[in-house]
N, C-alpha and C positions, 0 to 999 in steps of 0.2 A: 679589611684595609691592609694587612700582614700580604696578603695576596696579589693587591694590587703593587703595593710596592717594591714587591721582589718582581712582578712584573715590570713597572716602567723602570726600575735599575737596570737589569736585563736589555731590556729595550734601546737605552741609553747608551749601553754599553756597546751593542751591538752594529749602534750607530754609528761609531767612531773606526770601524772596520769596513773601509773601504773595499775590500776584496769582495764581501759580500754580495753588495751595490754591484759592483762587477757578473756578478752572476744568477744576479736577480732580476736584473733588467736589458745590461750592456747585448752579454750573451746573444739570448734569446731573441732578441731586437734585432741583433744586426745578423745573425741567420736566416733570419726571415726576410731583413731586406736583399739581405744577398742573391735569396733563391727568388725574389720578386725583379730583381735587375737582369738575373739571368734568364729569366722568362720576357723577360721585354717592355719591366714595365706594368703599373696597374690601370692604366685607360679603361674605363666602363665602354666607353667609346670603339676602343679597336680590338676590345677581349682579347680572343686565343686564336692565333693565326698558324694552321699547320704551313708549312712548308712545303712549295711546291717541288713534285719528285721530277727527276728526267728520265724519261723512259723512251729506250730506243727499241723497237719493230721490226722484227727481220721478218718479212713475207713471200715465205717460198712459195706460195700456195699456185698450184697449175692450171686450179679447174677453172670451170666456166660456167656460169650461169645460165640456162634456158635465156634465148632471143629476145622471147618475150617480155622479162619480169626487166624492170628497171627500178633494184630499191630504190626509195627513198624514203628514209624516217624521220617524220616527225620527234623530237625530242622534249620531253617536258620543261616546262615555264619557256617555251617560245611562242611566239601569236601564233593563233590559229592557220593553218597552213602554211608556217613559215618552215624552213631549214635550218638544220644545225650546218649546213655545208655542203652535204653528202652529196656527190655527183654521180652521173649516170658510170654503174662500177661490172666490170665483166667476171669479177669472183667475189665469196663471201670474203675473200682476206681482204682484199679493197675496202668490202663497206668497212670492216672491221676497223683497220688504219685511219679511210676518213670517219669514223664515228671518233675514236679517241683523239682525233686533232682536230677535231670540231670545238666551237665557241663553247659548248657546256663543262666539257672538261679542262679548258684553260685554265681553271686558278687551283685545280688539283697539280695539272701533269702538263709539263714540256717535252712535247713527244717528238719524235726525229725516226727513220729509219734509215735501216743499214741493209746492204746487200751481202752479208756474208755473216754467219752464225760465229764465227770464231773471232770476228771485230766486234763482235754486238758484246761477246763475254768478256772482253779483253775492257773493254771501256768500262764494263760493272767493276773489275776488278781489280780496274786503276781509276775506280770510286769516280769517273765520269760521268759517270748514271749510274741511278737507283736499282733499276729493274731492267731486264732485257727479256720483250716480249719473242717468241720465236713460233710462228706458225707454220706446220708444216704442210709439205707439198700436194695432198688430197685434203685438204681442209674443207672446200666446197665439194668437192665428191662427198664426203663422212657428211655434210647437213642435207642432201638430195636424194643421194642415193640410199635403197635399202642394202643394209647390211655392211657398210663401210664405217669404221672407227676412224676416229685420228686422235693425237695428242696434241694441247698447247704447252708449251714450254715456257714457264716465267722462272730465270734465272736473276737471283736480289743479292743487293750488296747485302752477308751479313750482320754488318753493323747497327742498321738501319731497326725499325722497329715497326713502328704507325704504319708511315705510307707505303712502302711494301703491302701492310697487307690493305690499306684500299685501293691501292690498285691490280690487286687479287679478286677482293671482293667486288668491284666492276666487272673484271674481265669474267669473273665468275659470269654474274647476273647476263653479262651480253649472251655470253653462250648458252646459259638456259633458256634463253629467249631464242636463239636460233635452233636448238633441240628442242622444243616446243613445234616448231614445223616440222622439223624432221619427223617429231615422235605422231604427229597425227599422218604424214604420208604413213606410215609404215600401217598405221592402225586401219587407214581407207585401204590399203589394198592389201592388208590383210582376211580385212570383212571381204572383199571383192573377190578374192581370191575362194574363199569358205565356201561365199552365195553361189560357187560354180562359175563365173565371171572368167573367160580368158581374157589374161594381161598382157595388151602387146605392148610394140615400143611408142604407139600412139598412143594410150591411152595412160600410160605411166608418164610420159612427158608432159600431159593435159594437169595429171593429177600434182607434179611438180609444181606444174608453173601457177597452177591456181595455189598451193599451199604457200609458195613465196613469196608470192605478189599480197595474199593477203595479209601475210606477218608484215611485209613494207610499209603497209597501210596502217597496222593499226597494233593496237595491245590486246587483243580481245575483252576487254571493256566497256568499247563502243565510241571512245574517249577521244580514237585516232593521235593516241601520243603514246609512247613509250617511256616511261621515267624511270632513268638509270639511277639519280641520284636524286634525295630527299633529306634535306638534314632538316631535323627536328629536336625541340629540347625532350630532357629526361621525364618521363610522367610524374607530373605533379610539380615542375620545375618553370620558374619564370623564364619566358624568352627573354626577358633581360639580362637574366644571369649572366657572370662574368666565371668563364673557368677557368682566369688566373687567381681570383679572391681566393676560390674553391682548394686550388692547389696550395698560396701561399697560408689560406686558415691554417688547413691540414699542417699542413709543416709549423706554424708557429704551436697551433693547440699542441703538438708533440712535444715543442722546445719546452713549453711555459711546465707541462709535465715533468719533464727529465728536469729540470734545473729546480721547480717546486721541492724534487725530494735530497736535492742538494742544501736547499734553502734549511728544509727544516732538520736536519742532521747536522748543521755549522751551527744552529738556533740552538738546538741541545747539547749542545757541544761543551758551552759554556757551564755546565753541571762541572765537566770533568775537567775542565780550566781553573775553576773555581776551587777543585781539592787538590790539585795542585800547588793554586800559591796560596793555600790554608786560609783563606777565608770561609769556604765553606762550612768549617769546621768552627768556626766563631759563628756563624748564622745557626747553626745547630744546639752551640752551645745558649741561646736564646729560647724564651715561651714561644716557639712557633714550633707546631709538627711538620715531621717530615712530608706531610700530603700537603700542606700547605706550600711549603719550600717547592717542591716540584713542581705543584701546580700553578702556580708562579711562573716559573720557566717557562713549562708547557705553555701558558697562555702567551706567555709572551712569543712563542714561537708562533701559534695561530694566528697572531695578529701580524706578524711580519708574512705572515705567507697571504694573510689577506691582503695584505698592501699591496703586495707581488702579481698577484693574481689577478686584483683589481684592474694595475695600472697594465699588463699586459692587454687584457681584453678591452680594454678601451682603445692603447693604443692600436688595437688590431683591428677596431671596428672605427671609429674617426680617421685612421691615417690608412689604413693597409684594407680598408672597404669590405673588411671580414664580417660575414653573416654567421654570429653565434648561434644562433636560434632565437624560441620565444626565451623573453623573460626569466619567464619561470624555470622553462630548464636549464636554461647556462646557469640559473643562481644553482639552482642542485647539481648539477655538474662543475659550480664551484667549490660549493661546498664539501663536493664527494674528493675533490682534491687535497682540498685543504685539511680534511682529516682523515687521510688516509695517510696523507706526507708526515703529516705530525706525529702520526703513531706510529711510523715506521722508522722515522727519525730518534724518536724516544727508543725504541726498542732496537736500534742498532749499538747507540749510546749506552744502552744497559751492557751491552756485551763487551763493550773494550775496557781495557785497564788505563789507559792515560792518553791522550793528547795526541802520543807519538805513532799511535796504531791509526789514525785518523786515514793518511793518505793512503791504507791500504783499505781500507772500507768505502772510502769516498770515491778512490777510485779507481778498485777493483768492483767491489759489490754492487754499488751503486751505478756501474756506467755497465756491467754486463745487465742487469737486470731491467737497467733504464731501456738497453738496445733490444729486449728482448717483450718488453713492451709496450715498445712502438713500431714492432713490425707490422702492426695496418697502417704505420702511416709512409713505413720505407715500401711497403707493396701496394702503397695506394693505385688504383687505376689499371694495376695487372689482371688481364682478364681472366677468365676461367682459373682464379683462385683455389688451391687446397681447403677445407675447411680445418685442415690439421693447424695453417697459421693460427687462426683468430684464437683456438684453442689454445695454442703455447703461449701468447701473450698473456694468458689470463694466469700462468701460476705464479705471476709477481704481480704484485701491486699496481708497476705502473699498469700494466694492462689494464686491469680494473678504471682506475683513473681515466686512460685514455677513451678505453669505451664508450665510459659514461658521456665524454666530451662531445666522442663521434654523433654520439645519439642527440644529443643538442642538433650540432651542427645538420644531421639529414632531419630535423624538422620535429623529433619524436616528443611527443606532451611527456608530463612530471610521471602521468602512470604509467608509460610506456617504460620510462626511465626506473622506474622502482625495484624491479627484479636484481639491476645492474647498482644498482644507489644498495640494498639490501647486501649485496656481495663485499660492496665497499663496507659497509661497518662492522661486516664479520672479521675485516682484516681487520679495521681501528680496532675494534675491542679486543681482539685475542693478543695482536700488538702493545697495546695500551695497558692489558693486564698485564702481560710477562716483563711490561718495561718496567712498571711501577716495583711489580713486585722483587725483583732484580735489584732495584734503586731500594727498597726500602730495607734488603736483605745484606747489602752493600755498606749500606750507612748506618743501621742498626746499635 
């Protein structure tokens, strides 16, 4: 009962400090909406809408297709012998241009071309356009002929990120589909050449125009379409998902972290408030032990951080369409919060001398170590990742903390979570000793 009551004192107390509330709830809340406004909004309805890029074509290209071939490609998801556009074209940089300003790629890319390379750079670099495609003058020579190379030129605004590179990765895909022809002329009259076979200029132009006209037709699948683009969700992932929820979780799971260990380091705080204006020292003077007295506080700070914690994840899953995970794991990923924050809290508070050291703990120790373990959620989505990040996150707490979150969030059951849940109570307990024993070595 001694227990409880120095608990809801505590509690009580704590209540009447508005700043707290502040940064319990206010904070964290409205970060998340913020970064939910600058995304555009949480619509299940209209998700995640990239942004179409402009990308302007310079096409020097000279060569000319054999008489006979007249591409024209089929593009995936169009009816059956339909067109993307592509019209009867006398070089490969033609098809090239009308494929990309064809109906498929409209809600990627608004495509334009320029007749001079040194206009096409000037417009990227007076941020007019994204990308500036540049094909040069043997483009169709380099896909027909043997032994002709050319280069493509994609010149991108820096600043840019994404789309840059899908329209890389397009431009990619087209052209290994047209070196795909190339690479089997080279391979037929290679063999023909071995078999003792003389190559004149008729039977090299036969071999052309059949390898062209065939890639016109078809993808070698039999399918008679070529698909450049295919978007598909994540393995194992609902095509309903929403990848603003996704990004705005991410972002609040972080906040509710970083401000957790705010929460419970202001909650202990009150030890050192309390020897200050000398009442602690009348609570002592009392039939109650020291492990009692603390663990009073202590509880009462788990309980405010349960509150905390409670009402973020709710509000993140009713109002902000945040997918915690199962059950069971977001409760162990609460609870790996909750006391890890406490014990870190406790044992920061062990180490200061009064009240006035506060603002250098809280917010120096606490906002470097906060930023240092949430770097998965400031490098969320950067591809080809370090492994050295996840690793630095883990030598502070919050890391630990956040992890365990992540692991909720991509889906992982209670035992997948265990190894990471284990890590968390080696910090509360080595924490949680050195705090107590500090506290009882203090007030002795």
């Amino acid at each position: 009962m001694k227990l409880l009551d120095i608990t809801i004192k505590d509690l009580i107390q704590s209540s009447r400090n508005r700043t707290i509330f502040f940064f319990m709830f206010v904070v964290p809340i409205g970060i998340s909406l913020l970064f939910m406004i600058m995304f555009g909004g949480a619509s299940d309805d209209e998700g995640f809408q990239l942004p179409t890029i402009s990308v302007i074509i310079v096409n020097l290209d000279e060569g000319r297709l054999p008489n006979q071939v007249v591409p024209s490609l089929a593009v995936g998801n169009e009816e059956p012998g339909g067109s993307p556009g592509i019209e009867e074209s006398g070089s490969m940089g033609e098809v090239l241009v009308q494929l990309l300003q064809s109906d498929v790629f409209a809600g990627l890319m608004e495509v334009t071309e320029s007749a001079s390379v040194e206009s096409a750079r000037s417009t990227v670099d007076n941020q007019e356009a994204g990308v500036a495609v540049i094909l040069p003058t043997n483009f169709t020579d380099s896909l027909i002929q043997p032994g002709v190379t050319s280069d493509v030129e994609l010149y991108r605004d820096p600043t840019l990120t994404i789309s840059p590179l899908i329209v890389e990765a397009i431009i990619g895909q087209i052209l290994d589909n047209f070196d795909a022809a190339k690479i089997g002329m080279d391979v037929t009259m290679g063999q023909l050449g071995a078999a003792g076979l003389a190559l004149n200029a008729t039977l090299v132009q036969e071999i052309v125009e059949e390898f062209t006209a065939a890639f016109s037709q078809q993808d070698g699948s039999g399918g008679g379409e070529i698909v450049f683009v295919s978007v598909q969700p994540l393995p194992g992932a609902d095509e309903e998902s929403n990848l603003l929820s996704e990004i705005v979780g991410i972002i609040m799971g972080g906040m509710m972290v970083f401000f957790a260990f705010y929460t419970a380091a202001a909650a202990m705080e009150t030890i050192l408030s309390e020897e200050e204006r000398g009442t602690l020292a009348r609570l002592f003077t009392t039939p109650t032990s020291h492990r009692t007295i603390l663990g009073g506080k202590a509880l009462a700070g788990v309980i405010t951080l349960t509150i905390q914690i409670t009402v973020l994840l709710s509000f993140g899953a009713l109002v902000m369409n945040v997918d915690w995970g199962a059950p069971a794991s977001v409760l162990l990923a609460a609870l790996g919060i909750i006391l890890i924050a406490a014990a870190t809290g406790l044992f920061l508070v062990s180490m200061m001398k009064n009240t006035r050291q506060g603002g250098v703990i809280f917010g120096g120790v606490l906002t470097m170590t906060g930023m240092l373990g949430l770097i998965p959620v400031f490098t969320a989505g950067v591809p080809n990742q370090p492994e050295a990040l996840k690793i630095v996150s883990l030598i502070v707490p919050q890391g630990w903390a956040m992890r365990n979150l992540t692991l909720a969030m991509d889906g992982a059951t209670v035992q997948e979570m265990l190894p990471v849940f284990g890590g968390i109570m080696i910090w509360t307990l080595a924490f949680t000793f050195i705090g107590q024993h500090q506290m009882r070595k203090r007030f002795a």
